[in-house]
matplotlib code that plots the C-alpha trace (Angstrom):
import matplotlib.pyplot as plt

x = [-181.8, -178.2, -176.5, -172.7, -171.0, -169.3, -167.0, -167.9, -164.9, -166.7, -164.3, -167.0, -169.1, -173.0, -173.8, -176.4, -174.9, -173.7, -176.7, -178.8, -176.3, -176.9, -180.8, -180.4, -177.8, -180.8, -183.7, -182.3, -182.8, -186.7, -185.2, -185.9, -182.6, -181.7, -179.0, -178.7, -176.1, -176.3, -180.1, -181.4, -182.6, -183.3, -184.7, -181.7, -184.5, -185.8, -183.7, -185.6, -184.5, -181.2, -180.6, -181.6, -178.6, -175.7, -173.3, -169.5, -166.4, -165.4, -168.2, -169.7, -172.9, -174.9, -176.4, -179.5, -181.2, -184.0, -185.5, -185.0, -182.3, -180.6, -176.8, -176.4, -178.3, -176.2, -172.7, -173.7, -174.4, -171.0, -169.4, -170.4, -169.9, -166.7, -165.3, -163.1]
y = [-8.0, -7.8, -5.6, -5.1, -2.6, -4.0, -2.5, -3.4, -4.9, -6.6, -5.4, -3.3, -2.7, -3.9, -3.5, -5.6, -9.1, -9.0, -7.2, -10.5, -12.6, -10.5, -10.9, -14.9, -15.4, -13.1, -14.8, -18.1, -16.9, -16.5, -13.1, -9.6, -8.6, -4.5, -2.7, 0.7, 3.3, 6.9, 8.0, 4.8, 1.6, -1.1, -5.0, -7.2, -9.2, -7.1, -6.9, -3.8, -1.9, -3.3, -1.9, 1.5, 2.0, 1.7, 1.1, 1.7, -0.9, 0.9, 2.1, 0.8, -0.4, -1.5, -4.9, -5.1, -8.7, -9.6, -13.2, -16.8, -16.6, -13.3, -14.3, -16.9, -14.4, -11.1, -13.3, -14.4, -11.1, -9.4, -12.4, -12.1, -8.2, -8.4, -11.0, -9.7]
z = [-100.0, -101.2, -102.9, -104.5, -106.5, -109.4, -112.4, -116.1, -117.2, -120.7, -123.3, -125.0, -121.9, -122.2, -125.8, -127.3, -127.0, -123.5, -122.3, -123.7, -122.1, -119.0, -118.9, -119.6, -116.4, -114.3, -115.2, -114.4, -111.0, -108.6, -107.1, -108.6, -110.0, -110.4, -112.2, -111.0, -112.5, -111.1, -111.8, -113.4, -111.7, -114.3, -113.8, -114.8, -116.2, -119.2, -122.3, -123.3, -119.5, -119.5, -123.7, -122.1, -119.7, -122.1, -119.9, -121.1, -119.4, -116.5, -115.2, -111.3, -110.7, -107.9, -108.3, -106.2, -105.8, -103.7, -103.3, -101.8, -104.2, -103.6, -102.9, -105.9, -107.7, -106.9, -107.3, -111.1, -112.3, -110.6, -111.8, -115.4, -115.0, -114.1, -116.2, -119.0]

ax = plt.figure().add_subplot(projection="3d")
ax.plot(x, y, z, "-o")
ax.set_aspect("equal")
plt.show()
């Protein structure tokens, strides 16, 4: 399992088109993929989960990945996180 904390630095933070973005850069990987901010743990995966954390620029997460996958995995989605 591995796990980073990144800062949203997306201009707008995860609104609707980044968070699709988001869930397309996840599922091109086999490991389960978590967002978790403070009390909510989310699969990166699902557009639906991920449209539920509204996530502003600025704020840290924890990327959480766990698979055959897991490194590549967990560096894409603090990449594309922290991108501005």
């Amino acid at each position: 399992m591995t796990k980073r904390e990144v800062e949203i630095k997306l201009e707008n933070g995860l609104e609707a088109r980044p968070v699709a973005l988001l869930v397309q850069t996840a599922s091109q990987f086999d490991s389960s993929i978590y967002i978790e901010s403070e009390n909510s743990k989310v699969n990166a995966k699902s557009i639906m989960g991920m449209m539920t954390l509204v996530l502003p620029a600025g704020e840290k997460v924890v990327v959480t990945a766990d698979g055959k996958d897991e490194d590549q995995a967990a560096e894409a989605i603090a990449k594309y996180l922290s991108d501005k």
